[in-house]
N, C-alpha and C positions, 0 to 999 in steps of 0.2 A: 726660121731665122738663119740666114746666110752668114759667112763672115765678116761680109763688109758692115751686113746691119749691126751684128755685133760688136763690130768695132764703136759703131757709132753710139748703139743704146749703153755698151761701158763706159763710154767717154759723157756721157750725160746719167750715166748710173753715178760714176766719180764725183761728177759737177754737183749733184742733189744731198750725197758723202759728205763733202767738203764743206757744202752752204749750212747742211742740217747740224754740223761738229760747229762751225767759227760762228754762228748766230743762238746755239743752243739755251744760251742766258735768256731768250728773250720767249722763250716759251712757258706756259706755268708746267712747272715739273710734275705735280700730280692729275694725273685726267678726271676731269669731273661726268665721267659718262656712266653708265647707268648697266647693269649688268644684262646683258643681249642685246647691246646698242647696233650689234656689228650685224647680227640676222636683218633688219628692213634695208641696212645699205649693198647686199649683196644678194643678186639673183637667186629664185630658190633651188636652181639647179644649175650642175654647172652649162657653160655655153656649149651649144655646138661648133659654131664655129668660132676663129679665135679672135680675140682683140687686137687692137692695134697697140703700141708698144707707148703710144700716145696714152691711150686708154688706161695701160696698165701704170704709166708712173703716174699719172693722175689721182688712180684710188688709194697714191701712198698717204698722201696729204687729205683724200674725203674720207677713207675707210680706216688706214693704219693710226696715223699720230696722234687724230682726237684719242685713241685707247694707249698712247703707250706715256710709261712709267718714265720720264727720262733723267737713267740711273747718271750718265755724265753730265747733268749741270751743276754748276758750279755753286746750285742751289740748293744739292739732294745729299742729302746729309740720313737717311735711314740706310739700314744692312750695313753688312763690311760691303766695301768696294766691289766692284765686279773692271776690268783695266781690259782698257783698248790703245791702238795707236795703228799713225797709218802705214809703216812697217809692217804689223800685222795683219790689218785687214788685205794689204798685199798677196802675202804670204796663205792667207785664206784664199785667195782667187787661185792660185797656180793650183795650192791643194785642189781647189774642188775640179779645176781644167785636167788633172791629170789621172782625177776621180778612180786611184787601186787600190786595192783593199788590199791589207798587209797581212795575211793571217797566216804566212811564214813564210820564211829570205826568200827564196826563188819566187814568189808572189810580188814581189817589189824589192828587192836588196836597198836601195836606198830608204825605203819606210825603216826599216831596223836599223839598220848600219848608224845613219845620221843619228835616228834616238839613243843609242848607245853611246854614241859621240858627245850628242848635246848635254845628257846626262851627267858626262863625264864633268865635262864644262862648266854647269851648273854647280855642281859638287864640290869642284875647284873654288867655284866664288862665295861657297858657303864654308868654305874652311872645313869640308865633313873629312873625317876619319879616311885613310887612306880605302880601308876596308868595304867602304862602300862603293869604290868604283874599282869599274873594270877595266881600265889604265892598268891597277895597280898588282895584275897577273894572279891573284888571287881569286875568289867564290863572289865575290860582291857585285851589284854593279844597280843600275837604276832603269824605269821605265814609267813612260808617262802615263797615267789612268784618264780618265774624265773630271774626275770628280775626287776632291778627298775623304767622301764617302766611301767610294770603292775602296782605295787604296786602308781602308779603315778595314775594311769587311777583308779584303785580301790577306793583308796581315794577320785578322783572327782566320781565316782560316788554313794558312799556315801554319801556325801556334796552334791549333786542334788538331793538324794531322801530324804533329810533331810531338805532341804530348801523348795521345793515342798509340804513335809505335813506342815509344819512352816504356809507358804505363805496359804495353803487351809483353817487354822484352819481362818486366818484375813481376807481370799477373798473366801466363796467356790464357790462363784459364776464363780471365772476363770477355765480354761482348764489345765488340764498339758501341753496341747502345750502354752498357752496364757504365761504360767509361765517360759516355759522353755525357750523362743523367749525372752525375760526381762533378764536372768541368767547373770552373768559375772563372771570371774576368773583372778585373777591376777599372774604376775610371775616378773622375772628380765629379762630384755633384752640379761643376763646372760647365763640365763636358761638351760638346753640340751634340745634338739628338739623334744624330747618323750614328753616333758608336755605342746609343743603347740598343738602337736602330738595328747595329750587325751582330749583335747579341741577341737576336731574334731571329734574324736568318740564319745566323749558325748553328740557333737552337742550344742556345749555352744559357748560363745563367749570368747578367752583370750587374754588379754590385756598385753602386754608385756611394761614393767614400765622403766624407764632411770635408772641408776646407779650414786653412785658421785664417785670420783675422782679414791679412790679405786676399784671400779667396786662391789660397795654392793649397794643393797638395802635397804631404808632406810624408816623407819616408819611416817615420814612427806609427803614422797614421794606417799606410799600407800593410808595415810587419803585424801590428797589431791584428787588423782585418784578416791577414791570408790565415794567424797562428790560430783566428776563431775557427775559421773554415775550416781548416785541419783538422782542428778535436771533433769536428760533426761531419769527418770523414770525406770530406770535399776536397777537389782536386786545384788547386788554385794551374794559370795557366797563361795567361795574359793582363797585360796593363798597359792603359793608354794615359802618356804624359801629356797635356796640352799644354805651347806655349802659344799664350795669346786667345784666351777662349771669347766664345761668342757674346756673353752675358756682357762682358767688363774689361776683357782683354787681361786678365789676371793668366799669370805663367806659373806653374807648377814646379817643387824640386824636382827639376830632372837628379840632379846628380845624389840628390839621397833617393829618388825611386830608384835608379839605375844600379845601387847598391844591394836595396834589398831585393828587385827583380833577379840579378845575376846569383844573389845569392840561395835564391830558393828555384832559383830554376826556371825562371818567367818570363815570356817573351815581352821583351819592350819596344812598344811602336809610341814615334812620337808621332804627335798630333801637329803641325807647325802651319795649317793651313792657310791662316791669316799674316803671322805674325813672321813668318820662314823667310819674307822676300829682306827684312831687316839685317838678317845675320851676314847679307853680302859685305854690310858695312863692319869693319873690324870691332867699332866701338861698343857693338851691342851684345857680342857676340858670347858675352857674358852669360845673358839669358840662357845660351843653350849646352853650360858648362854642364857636362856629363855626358855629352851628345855618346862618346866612345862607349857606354853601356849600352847604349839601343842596338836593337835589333833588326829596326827599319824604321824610316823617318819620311817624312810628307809635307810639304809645304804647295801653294797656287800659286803658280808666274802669272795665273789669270785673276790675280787680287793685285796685287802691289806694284806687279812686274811689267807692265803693259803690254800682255800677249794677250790675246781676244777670248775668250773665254770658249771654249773646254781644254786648261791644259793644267793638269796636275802633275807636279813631280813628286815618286817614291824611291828609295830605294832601300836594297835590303844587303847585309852583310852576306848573307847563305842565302839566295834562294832557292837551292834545293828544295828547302823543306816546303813553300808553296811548289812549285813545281812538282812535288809528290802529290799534291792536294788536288792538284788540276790536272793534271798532265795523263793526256790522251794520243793514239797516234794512230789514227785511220788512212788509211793509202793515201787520200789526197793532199794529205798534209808533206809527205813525206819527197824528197830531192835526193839529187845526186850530190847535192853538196852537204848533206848532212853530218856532223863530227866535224866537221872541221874547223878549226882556230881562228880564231875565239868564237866560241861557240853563242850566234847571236841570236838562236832560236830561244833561247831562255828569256829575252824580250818578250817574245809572243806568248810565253806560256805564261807568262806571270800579267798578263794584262787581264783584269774580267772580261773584258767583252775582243775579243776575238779578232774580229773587223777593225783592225789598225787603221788610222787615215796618219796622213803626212804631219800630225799637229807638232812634231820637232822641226820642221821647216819656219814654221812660225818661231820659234825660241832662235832658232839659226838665225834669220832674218831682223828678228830685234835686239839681238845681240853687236849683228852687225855693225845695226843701222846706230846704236846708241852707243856702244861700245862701255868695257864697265865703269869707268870714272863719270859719264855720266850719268847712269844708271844709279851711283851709289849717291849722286848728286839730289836726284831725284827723289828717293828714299829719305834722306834728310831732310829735305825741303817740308814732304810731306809729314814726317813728325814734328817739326815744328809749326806748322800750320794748325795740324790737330792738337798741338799742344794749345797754343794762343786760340784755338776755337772752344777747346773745352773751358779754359780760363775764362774764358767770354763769357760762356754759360754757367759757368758756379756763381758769374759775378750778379746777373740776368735774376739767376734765383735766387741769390740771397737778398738784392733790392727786392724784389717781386714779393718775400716772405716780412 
């Protein structure tokens, strides 16, 4: 493919974009196909030689669409959201044309620079504590994950290489195993499944706590649990507040977990995957009163926020203490611009997976393109809608009963 083809085949890539977004209502949103539907419509090997670009948009519509799931219609009401828009799909196209992998500054200085930026930005419209961004000349500062999975699992392990030197400096006589065999982590019974999930990869123990009536967590509930663990000689260490959980969207005391975490010593990550893109609006922001005891916080611009999905925002007050966790430095890693102010390689080490792509171009781009009055427009729109849908539905069941 030459440039001018590719001019061409983008411009009819866009065109099929554009048809498949403004007609999307009119497809059935679940596919009725059959699992291995896709083996008889494609060659049992691949081709030798190539197709024609005719050929290849053709098999979107015989081979891809009968199998796909389509999360944007106006139809598809299961999961939390997954958000796109065409700002970002834009923003997607330059990333992949510019195709560098950021795995530190001299590798791409714009891969880090801009996510440090954009993070900042973000943080800003989230009203977070100064302490979490690195505007604010301080330890803090943010960095995008994939997934709020990650950003879950980074956190604990964090908070486990920070309790382990804690614990050596009062026992050096114990093991890292002897310490980590003791470890425990708290959540709500609430929780999403990724953060029992990194209680498994961490190799820790998590404890998943009862909820009251409204299905939160509650700061009595936590003292209680850690002061058991205590007497049977367990090291408590971590706790994950969710606001806005998967089962029911039920939000947990931050500000009474934030109490008893700061006061026994326990790192607190919030959970905000879902419900995080709400607190741009001043009105809500209620929900995440105690935010200032966390230790690190998480929310998806790729649920609520309309950036295309993989972009997770974290950020941490100290990320030293992950950066002890991870942090490696083998010659290839290493520049001539290393140490220097603001030190944006703390980006890269705080990421799990390594291979940085441009996904802050994307938040840059729809921030732009929407700017945040409309953005926060957007946001409301969408709680009311889910309000009057859900209202729909209680009324549905109860004639139905």
């Amino acid at each position: 493919m030459d440039p001018d083809s590719f001019k061409d085949f983008a411009k009819e890539m866009a065109e099929f974009i554009t048809n498949y977004l403004e007609n999307i209502r009119d497809r059935p949103v679940l596919p009725t196909v059959k699992p291995g539907y896709i083996q008889p419509l494609l060659p049992a090997s691949a081709p030798q030689t190539p197709d024609k670009w005719e050929e290849v948009m053709n098999d979107i519509e015989r081979v891809i669409m009968p199998g796909v799931t389509h999360w944007h219609s106006p139809r598809f009401h299961a999961y939390f959201p997954t958000a796109q828009s065409y700002p970002s799909i834009v923003a997607d196209m330059l990333s992949g044309a510019i195709a560098c992998i950021g795995f530190t500054w001299i590798a791409s200085p714009a891969c880090t620079e801009l996510e440090v930026i954009m993070l900042d930005w973000l943080g800003k419209m989230l009203d977070l504590p100064k302490e979490f961004l690195a505007c604010s000349g301080g330890k803090g500062g943010g960095v995008i994950q994939g997934t709020a999975s990650e950003a879950t699992l980074v956190a604990l392990l964090g908070a486990k290489a920070k309790k382990i030197r804690q614990i050596k400096q009062e026992h050096p006589e114990w093991t890292d195993n002897e310490i980590v065999g003791k470890l425990v982590a708290y959540c709500s019974r609430q929780a999403h499944s990724s953060v029992e999930r990194a209680g498994l990869l961490g190799g820790v123990q998590f404890h998943q706590l009862d909820v009251d009536s409204k299905s939160s967590l509650r700061g009595n509930t936590l003292a209680e649990a850690i002061s058991q663990d205590q007497e049977k000689g367990l090291i408590p260490f971590y706790v994950v507040a969710t606001l806005g959980t998967t089962c029911c969207c039920a939000f947990d005391n931050l500000d009474e977990l934030g109490i008893v975490a700061n006061r026994e010593n326990v790192w607190l990550h919030v959970d905000a995957a879902y419900a995080g893109s709400a607190f741009i609006c001043p009105e809500f922001r209620y929900l995440m009163k105690g935010i200032e005891r966390a230790d690190s916080f998480n929310f998806n611009p790729h649920k609520w926020m309309l950036v295309n999905f993989d972009c997770s925002a974290m950020w941490l007050k100290d990320p030293t203490n992950v950066i002890n966790a991870f942090n490696v430095d083998p010659l290839y890693l290493k520049h001539d611009m290393q140490g220097s102010a603001p030190d944006y390689r703390v980006c890269i080490l705080i990421n799990l997976i390594i291979n940085i792509i441009i996904s802050s171009f994307k938040v840059n781009t729809l921030i732009k393109s929407f700017f945040l009055i409309v953005l926060k427009i957007f946001n409301r729109w969408r709680i009311v809608v889910n309000y009057l849908a859900s209202r729909y539905l209680i009324l549905k069941l109860q004639v139905s009963n």
